[in-house]
N, C-alpha and C positions, 0 to 999 in steps of 0.2 A: 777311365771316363768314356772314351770314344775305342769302340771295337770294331769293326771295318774285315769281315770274313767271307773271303773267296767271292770277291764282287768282279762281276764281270761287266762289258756293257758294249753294244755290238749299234749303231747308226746307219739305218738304211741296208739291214740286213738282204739278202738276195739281190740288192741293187747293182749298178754298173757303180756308184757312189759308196759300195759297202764299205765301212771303217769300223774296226776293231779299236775302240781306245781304249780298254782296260782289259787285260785279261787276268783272270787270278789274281786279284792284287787283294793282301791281308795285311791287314796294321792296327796297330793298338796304340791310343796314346793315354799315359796316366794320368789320374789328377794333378793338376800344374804344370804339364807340359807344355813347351812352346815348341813348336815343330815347323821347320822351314822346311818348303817342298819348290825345290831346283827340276828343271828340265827344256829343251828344246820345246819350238814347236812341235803340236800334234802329241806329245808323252804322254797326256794322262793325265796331266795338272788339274787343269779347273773342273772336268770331266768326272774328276775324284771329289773336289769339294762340292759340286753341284749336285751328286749324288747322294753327299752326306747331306744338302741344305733340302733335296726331296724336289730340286727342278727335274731332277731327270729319275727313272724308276732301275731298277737293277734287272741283267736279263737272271743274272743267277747270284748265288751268295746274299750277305745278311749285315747289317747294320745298328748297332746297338749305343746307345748314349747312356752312362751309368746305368746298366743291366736291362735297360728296358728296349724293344724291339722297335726302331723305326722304318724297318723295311717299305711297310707298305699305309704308312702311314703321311698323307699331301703334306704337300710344302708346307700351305698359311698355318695346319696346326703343328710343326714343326717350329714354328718361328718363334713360339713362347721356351724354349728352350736353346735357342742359337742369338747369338748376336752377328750379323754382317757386314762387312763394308767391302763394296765392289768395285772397279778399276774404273768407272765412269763419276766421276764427283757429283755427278746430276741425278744418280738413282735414286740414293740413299734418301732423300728427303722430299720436302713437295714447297715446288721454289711459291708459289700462290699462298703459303701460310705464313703465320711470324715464325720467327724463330722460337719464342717460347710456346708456341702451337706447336711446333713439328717435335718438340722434346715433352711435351704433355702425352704426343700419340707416344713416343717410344718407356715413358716413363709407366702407360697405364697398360703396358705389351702383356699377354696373358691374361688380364684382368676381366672378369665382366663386366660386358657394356651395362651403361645405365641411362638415361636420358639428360641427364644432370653432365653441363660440357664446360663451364667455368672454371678457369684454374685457379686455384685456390692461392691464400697470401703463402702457406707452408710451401707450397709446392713451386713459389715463383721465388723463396727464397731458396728454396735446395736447385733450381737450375740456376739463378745466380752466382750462387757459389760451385758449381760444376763447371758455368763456362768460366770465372774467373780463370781454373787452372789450366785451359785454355790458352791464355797470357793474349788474347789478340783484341780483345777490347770489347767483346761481343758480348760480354757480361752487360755493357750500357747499352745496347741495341736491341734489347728481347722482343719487341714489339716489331722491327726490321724486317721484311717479307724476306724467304732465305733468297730469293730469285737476286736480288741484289747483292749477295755476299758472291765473291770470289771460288774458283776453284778449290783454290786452299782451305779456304773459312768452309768453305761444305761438305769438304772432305773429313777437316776434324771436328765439326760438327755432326758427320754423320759416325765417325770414331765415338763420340761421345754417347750418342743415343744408342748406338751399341751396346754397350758398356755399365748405360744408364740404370737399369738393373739386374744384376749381374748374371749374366748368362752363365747356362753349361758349360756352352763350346763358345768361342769365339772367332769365326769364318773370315779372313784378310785376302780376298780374290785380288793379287797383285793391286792392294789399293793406294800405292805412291806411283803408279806407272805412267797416269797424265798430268803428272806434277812436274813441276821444275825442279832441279835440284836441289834445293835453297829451303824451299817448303815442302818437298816432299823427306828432307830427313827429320824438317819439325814434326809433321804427321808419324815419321817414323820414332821420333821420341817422345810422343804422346801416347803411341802405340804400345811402348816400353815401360811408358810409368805404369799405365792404366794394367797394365799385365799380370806388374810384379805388387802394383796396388792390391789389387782383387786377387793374385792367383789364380789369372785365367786359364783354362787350359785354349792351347790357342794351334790354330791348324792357315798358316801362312804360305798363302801362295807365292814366288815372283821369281822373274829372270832375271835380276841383281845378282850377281853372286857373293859380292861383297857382304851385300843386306843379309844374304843366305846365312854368311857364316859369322858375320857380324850379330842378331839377333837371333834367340832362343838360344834351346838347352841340345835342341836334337836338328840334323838335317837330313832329308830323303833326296836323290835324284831317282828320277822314272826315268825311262827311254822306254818308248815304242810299248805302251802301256802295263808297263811293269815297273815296280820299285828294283830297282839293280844296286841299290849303295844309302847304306844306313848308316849313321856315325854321333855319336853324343858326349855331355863330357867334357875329360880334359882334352879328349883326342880331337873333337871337332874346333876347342878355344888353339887348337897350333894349326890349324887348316888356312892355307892359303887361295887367292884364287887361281894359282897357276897350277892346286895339288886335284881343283876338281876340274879343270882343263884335261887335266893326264886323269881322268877318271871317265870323263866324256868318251875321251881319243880311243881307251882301253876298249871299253862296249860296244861302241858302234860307228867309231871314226869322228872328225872333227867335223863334215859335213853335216852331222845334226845339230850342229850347235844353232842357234839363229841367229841373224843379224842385231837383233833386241839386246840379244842376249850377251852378244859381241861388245858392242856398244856400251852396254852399262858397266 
């Protein structure tokens, strides 16, 4: 589904500020893969997704979504084939709308615009029944500006509209990371239904390492903008967090780890 070939990507090239985040890095994920991607600050994490969602452009190498070239093609027409949800609760929607506004815009994603904006009775029951599985109540709120919902509630809210018709790829930029614990493993099992629901193929960033090895089929660590460690399988379901600690330590010492990264 996602082909990712000799992409490189170099920030502030000639500068006093130059950084190399990616160098050579190539990956493939198939249809229905879920793929966790582990690493320190500064690896090559979001650097990688951002370049598959088209925020940022490649200095070299190629990018491909089921066989079609998205190298050099911008983000906004990118986005009818990606679903996102980003580390900030407050991107993903537009808190001034209702909630069944902001899931009308993600349900008509792709589609040609037309002048005609009413949301129809068919379409206010099919988000009815999407946020039901939800479980947080929001299914009786549709009208509710999202500005008043919770970190949590727009987070999986903004999980939902992701989702809502079903993407290619599906983009997870460490999106439990300004959660609390509590609610960020709910988001994290809403994540999981909606996955193995649709057979998403899914490209998951975060510094949990838990969540790393806990969720999906496959996991990647980067360091210093290279993939160094690929694992899938039965082999990745006996993986512990103290086996990708001794994996950190092996490549480039325990000093890359981050305090985030510590901590979770």
């Amino acid at each position: 589904m996602l082909e990712v070939r000799h992409v490189s990507k170099t920030f502030n090239p000639g500068q006093i500020t130059e950084r190399k985040a990616l160098k050579d890095v190539s990956l493939t994920l198939n249809d229905g893969d879920f793929v966790t991607v582990i690493g320190g600050n500064g690896a090559g994490k979001s650097t990688l997704l951002n370049l598959i969602a088209g925020v940022h452009s490649c200095d070299a190498g190629s990018i491909l979504l089921d066989g079609n070239d998205l190298t050099h093609i911008k983000e906004h027409k990118r986005a009818k084939y990606l679903g996102r949800v980003f580390q900030d609760p407050m991107l993903g929607t537009c808190s001034n709308m209702q909630i069944e506004e902001n899931l009308a815009l993600a349900y008509r994603r792709g589609r040609q615009r037309t002048l005609a904006w009413g949301i129809t009775q068919k379409e206010r029951g099919l988000f009815k029944e999407a946020l039901a599985k939800l479980e947080l109540g929001l299914e009786d709120r549709m009208t509710a500006k999202v500005g008043l919902l919770s970190g949590g509630q727009r987070q999986a809210l903004t999980l939902l509209m992701a989702v809502l018709q079903k993407p290619q790829l599906l983009l997870l930029d460490e999106h439990t990371a300004a959660l609390d614990p509590k609610t960020a493993k709910k988001v994290l099992e809403l994540t999981e239904f909606f996955v193995q629901r649709d057979k998403l193929t899914t490209f998951m960033v975060t510094h949990n390492m838990r969540d790393a090895i806990r969720y999906g089929n496959r996991l990647i660590m980067m360091l210093d903008g290279h993939i160094v460690y690929e694992v899938g399988g039965e082999e990745k379901k006996k993986l512990e967090v103290k086996d990708l600690l001794e994996r950190f330590s092996v490549h480039q010492g325990e000093d890359t780890l981050s305090d985030k990264m510590l901590l979770s």
